[in-house]
N, C-alpha and C positions, 0 to 999 in steps of 0.2 A: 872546825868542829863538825860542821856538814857533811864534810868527806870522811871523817875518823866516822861517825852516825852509821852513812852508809855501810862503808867496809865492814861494821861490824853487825851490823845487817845481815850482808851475806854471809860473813863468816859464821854467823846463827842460822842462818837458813841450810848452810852448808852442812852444819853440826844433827842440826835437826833431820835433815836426811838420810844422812848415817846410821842414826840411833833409829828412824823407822827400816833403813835397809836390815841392821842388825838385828829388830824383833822381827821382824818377817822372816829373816832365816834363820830365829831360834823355831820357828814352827815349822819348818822343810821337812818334818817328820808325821807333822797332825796332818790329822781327816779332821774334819767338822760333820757331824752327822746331826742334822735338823729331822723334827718332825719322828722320833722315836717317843709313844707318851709314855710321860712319869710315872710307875708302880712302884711302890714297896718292896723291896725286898727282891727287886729285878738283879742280876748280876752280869753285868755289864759287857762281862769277855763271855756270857754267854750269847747277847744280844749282837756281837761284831761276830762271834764265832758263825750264827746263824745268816746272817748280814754276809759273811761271806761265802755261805752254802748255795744263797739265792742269787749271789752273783758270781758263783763257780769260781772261788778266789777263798783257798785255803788258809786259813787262818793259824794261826798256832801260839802258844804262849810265849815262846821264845821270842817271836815275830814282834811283839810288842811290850815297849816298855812302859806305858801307865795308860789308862782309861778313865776318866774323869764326868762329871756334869758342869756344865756355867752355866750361869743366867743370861739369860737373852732381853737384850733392851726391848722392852716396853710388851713384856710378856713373861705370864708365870712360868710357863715351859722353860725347859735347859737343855742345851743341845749337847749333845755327846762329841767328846776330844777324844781320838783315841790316838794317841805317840807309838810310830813304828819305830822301833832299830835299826831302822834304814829306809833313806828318803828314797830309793829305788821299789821297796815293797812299801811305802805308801803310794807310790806313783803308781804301781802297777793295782795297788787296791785300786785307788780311784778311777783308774780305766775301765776297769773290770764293770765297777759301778755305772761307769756311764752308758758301755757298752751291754747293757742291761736291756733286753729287747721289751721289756714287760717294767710297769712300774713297780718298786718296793714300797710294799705295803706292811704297817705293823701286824697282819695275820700273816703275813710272811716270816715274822719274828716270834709266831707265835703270842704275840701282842694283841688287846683289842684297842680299838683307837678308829678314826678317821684320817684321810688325808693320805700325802706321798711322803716317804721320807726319801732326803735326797744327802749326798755324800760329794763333798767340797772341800778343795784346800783352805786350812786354814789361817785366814787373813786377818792381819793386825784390824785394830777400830776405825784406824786409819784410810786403812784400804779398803775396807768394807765401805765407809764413809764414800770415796772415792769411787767405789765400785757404782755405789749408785745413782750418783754422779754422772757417772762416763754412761749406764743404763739410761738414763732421763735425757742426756744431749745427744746419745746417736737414734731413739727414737726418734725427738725432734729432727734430725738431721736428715732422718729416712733410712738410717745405718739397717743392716738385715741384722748383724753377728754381734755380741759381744759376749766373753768368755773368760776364765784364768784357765791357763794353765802353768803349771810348776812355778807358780805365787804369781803370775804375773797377768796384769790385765790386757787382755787384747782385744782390738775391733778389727770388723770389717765392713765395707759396706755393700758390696754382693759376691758371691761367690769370686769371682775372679780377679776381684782388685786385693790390693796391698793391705795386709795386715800393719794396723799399728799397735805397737805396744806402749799404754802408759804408764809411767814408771812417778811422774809427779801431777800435780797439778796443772802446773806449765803445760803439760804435752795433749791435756783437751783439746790445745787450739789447734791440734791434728785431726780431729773429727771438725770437719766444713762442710 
């Protein structure tokens, strides 16, 4: 009974991984845009279309297939999902984004508001969970880096040393 216990243990842990590898790459297409404030009557692909003028990264309706709001835990704000048609022009938005010499700001959008808004792949609850996780133990550790890119979490600990990438819980015990 012990043994059968275990095996099926894993076998659900195994299962379990799957199904988050599976949602994380039904989103291989979303941006997560935080820090856009909530208006009336804003219209959304005009707020990405603008979003992408300040980050020299054209936009177009074709380009994307849906734009949406979620709630964000433990805040009235909702961040903006926007689904490209191809995980290659969300990649290339989100670079464009990052490689933004100035910060974006909602009077950038046309928008009034405080704060930065910033532009992320978007990560299951899971990962997010994880994410800041893996953020809280490479401070402690003295880590410099820690990052996604193309859904995936990665650390460093200075410039020169070996990225690791964590893919589970398990692989925290890679940051020492």
């Amino acid at each position: 009974m012990q043994s059968e216990s275990t095996q099926l243990k894993e076998t659900l842990t195994k299962f379990e991984d799957q199904l988050q590898d599976t949602e994380q790459w039904l989103r291989a297409n979303n941006v997560e845009i935080k820090g856009v404030p909530m208006r009336d009557k804003v219209n959304l692909f005009d707020v990405i279309t603008k979003l992408g003028q300040k980050i020299s990264y054209t936009v177009t309706k074709s380009s994307i297939n849906f734009i949406h709001r979620v709630p964000t835990f433990g805040s009235s704000d909702k961040n903006i999902i926007a689904s490209f048609t191809s995980k290659y022009a969300k990649e290339d938005f989100v670079a464009a984004a990052r490689a933004s010499k100035d910060p974006i700001l909602p009077s950038d959008l046309g928008l009034s508001g405080k704060g930065k808004i910033f532009v992320n792949d978007h990560l299951t609850s899971k990962n997010k969970a994880r994410l800041s996780k893996v953020k809280a133990l490479a401070k402690a550790k003295g880590y410099q880096f820690v990052w996604v890119k193309h859904m995936k979490i990665c650390v460093r600990r200075d410039p020169t040393s070996k990225v690791f990438v964590i893919n589970s819980d398990l692989d925290l015990q890679k940051i020492s």
